[in-house]
N, C-alpha and C positions, 0 to 999 in steps of 0.2 A: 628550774621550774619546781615549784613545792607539789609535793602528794599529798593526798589525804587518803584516809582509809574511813571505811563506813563501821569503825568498832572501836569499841569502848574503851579506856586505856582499863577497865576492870576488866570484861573479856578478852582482850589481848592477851594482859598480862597471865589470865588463865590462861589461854591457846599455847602460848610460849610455855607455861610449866607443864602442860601436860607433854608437850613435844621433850622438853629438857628430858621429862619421868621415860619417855617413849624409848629416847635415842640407847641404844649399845651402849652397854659401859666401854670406859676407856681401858686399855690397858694398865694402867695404875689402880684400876679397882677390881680389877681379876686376881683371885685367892691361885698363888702359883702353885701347881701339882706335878710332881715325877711321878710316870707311871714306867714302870720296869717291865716290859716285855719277860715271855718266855724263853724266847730263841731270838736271833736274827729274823725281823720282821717279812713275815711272810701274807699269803691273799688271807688266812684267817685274822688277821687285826689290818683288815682296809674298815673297820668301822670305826677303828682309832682315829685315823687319818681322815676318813672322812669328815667324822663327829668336828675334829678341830681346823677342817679346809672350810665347812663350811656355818661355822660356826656358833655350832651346839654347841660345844663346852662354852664359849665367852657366853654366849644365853641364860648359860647354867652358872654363870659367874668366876669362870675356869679358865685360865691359862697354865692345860698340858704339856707338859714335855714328855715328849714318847723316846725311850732309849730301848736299844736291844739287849736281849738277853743271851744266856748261854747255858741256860737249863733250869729248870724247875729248883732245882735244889740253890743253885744262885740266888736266883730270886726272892727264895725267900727266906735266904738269910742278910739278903741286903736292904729287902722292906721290915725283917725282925730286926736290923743292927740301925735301923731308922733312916737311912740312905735314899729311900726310894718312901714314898706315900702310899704309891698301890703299888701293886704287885699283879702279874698272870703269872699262874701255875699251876701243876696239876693237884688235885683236889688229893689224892692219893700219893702224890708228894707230900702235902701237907698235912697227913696224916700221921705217915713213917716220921714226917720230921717232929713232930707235936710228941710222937711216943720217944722217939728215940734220942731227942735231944731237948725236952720239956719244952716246945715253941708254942707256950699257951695261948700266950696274947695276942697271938695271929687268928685270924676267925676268915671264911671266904663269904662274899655277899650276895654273888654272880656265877653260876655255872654254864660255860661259852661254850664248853666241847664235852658233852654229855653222854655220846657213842665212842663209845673205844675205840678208831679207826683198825688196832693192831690187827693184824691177818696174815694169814699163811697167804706164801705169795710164790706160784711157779709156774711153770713156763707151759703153753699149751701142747697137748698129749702127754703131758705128765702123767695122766691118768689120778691125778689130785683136785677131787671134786668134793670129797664127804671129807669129815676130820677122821675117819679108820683108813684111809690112803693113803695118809701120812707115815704107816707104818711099813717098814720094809723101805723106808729112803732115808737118801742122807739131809738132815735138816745144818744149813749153814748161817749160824748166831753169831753176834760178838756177847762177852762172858756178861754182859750188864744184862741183853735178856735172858739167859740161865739164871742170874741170881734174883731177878726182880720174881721170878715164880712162877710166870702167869700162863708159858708154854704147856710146863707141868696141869695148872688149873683146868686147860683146855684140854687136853689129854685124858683127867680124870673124869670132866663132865662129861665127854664124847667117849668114852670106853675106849679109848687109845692105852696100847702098851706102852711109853717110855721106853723101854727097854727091846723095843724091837724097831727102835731109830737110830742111826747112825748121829752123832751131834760131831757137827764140825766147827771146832771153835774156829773165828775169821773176825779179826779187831781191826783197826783203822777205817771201817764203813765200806768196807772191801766184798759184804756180801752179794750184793746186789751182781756185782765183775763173777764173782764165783757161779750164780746164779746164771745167768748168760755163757758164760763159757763151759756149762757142763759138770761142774767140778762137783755141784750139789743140786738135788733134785727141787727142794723149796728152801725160802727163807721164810724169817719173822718180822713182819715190819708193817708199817702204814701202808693201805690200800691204797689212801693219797696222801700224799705223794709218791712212797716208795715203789707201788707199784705202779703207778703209770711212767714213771721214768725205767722202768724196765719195760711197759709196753710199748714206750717209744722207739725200743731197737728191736726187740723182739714179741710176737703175739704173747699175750698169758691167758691162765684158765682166770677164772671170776674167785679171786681173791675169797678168800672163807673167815668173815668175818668174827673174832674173838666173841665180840659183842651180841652176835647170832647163835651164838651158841654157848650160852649158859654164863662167860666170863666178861664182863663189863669195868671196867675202874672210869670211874668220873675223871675227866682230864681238867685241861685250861679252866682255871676257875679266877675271879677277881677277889685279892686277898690283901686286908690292910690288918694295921695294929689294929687292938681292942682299946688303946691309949686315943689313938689319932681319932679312931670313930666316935670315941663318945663326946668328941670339942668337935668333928666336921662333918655331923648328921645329916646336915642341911646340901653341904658339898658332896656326899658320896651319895644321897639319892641323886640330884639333878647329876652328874658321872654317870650312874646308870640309865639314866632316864634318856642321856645327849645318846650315847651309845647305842640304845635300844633305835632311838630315834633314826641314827645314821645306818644301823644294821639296817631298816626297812628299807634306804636306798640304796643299801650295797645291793642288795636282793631283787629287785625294781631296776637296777642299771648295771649290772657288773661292769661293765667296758667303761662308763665313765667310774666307777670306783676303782678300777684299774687304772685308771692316768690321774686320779687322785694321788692313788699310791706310789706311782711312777713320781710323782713332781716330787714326794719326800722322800722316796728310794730310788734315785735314779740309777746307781747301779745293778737295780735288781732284771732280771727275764720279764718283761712285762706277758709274753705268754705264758710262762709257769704263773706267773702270779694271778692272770685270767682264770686259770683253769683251775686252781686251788680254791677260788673264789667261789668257783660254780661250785665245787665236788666238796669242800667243806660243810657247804650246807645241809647236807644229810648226815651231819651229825652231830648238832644243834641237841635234837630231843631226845630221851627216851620214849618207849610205850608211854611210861608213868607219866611224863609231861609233855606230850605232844596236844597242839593245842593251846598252849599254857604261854604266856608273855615267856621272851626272850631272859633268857636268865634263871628262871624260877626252877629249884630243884625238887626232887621229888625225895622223901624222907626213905625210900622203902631203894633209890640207890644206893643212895649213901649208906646205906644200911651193909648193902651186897657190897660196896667198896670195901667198907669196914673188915667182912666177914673173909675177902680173900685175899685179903693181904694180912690177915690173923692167919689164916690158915698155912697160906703158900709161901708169903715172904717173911714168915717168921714174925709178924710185928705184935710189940706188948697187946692182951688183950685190955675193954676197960672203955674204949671210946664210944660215944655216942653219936646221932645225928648232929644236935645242938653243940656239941665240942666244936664241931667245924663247918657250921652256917647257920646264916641267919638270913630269912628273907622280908628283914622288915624293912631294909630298903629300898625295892620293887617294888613293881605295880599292885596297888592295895586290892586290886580285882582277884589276884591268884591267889 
């Protein structure tokens, strides 16, 4: 039986091109991206996985590959040696590494982890509630937080003695076991994670936020060449923009952003990764940019990142805000 249609072979032929302009690119016209993790992917990058389950990067005209990391400093000397396209890392990584080993060309666009989770972390009746508690116990570090500075930092802004701490050096990630068995009164480490996996076995007091008290470094930041940005302008805004996009549904659904993240890390805890998910979110902003679109830093951190890691961790003085971001790739609102 023959059909007929009541249109025009000129209007068709429109209908048809506007649908062709409509459809999804294909995978052959997706600009392909390596983005290099921080760490082993954890619940703070479920808006990677999101972003590219559901589609925002190919929107954005993006086919990401998400790889894991194995530290800040990895990272980005594997996005500086060209290996990787983006990069996460922490901003005050990027700092030390910019002075200490000339990595100019690196610039961050994105700051994701803007509260310093770091925190004194002990076990309830410690009698460690104020940062002068801390004095007259034993504090149990491995030697990377002694030299990174930051304990000292805390110490000097809270009128803590140094000197009236026992430090017990404990390397292999072995503090946490020290911590629990008595051997040391607090540790140094993430509120989340570090300390909720010690309040899984045993009660703790409420963690005493670095960042609450005087000492802040900008973390996880989104970090590319200065080479790569100025030819994929167009790529590393809609990047931020898929991501921004996917963060509002991480936030909006955790539990399905969590069996997101499960379908691409099936080895991972899908209840640690729930709970990271919720408990990361508080520290997103600063005062300075609370409010403020996902990403957008505030000039007068970066300022205090700068300032104590000049001071405490030895780093050249000399750097600026604009040394190490730029947020002309974000939302034009901020």
């Amino acid at each position: 039986m023959k059909l007929t249609f009541p249109l025009s072979t000129a209007f068709g032929a429109m209908l048809l091109g506007t649908t062709i302009a409509a459809a999804p690119l294909s995978a052959q016209d997706l600009e392909d991206l390596r983005l290099r993790l921080a760490w082993i992917a954890g619940g703070v990058d479920a808006a990677f996985f999101v972003a590219d389950e559901k589609g925002y990067f190919a929107e954005a005209g993006l086919d990401v590959e998400i790889v894991d990391g194995n530290g800040s400093t990895g990272t980005i000397q594997a996005v500086g040696n060209g290996d990787f396209d983006i990069g996460i890392a922490g901003l005050g990584a990027l700092a030390q590494a910019r002075q200490a080993s000339g990595a100019t060309d690196l610039i961050a666009i994105a700051g994701l982890v803007q509260k310093d989770p770091t925190s004194i972390i002990s076990l309830e009746g410690s009698g460690i509630r104020t940062p002068k508690d801390i004095e007259g116990k034993r504090l149990g570090t491995d030697a990377g937080n002694l030299e990174d500075g930051m304990i000292r930092a805390f110490a000097e802004a809270n009128g803590v003695d140094m000197d009236k701490i026992e430090i017990v050096v404990i390397n292999g990630g072995a503090d946490r076991v020290a911590l629990l068995k008595g051997d040391v009164d607090f540790i140094n480490g993430w509120a989340n994670p570090d300390g909720d996996k010690v309040a899984a076995i045993r009660p703790i007091e409420p963690p005493l936020l670095f960042a609450d008290h005087g000492v802040n470094i900008l973390g996880s930041s989104v970090i590319v060449k200065k080479d790569f940005l100025a030819t994929h302008e167009a790529e590393m805004t809609g990047f931020l923009a898929a991501i921004a996009k996917a963060k509002a549904d991480v936030d909006a659904d955790p539990e399905a952003a969590r069996d997101i993240f499960m379908d691409h890390r099936p080895d991972a805890d899908p209840e640690a990764i729930l709970m990271q998910i919720k408990t990361m979110a508080k520290y997103e902003h600063t005062a300075a940019t609370e409010g403020k679109s996902y990403g957008v830093l505030a000039p007068e951190d970066i300022e205090l990142t700068i300032s104590l890691l000049e001071k405490y961790s030895g780093m050249a003085p000399g750097l600026t805000p604009d040394d190490l971001y730029s947020a002309a790739y974000l939302s034009a609102e901020d």
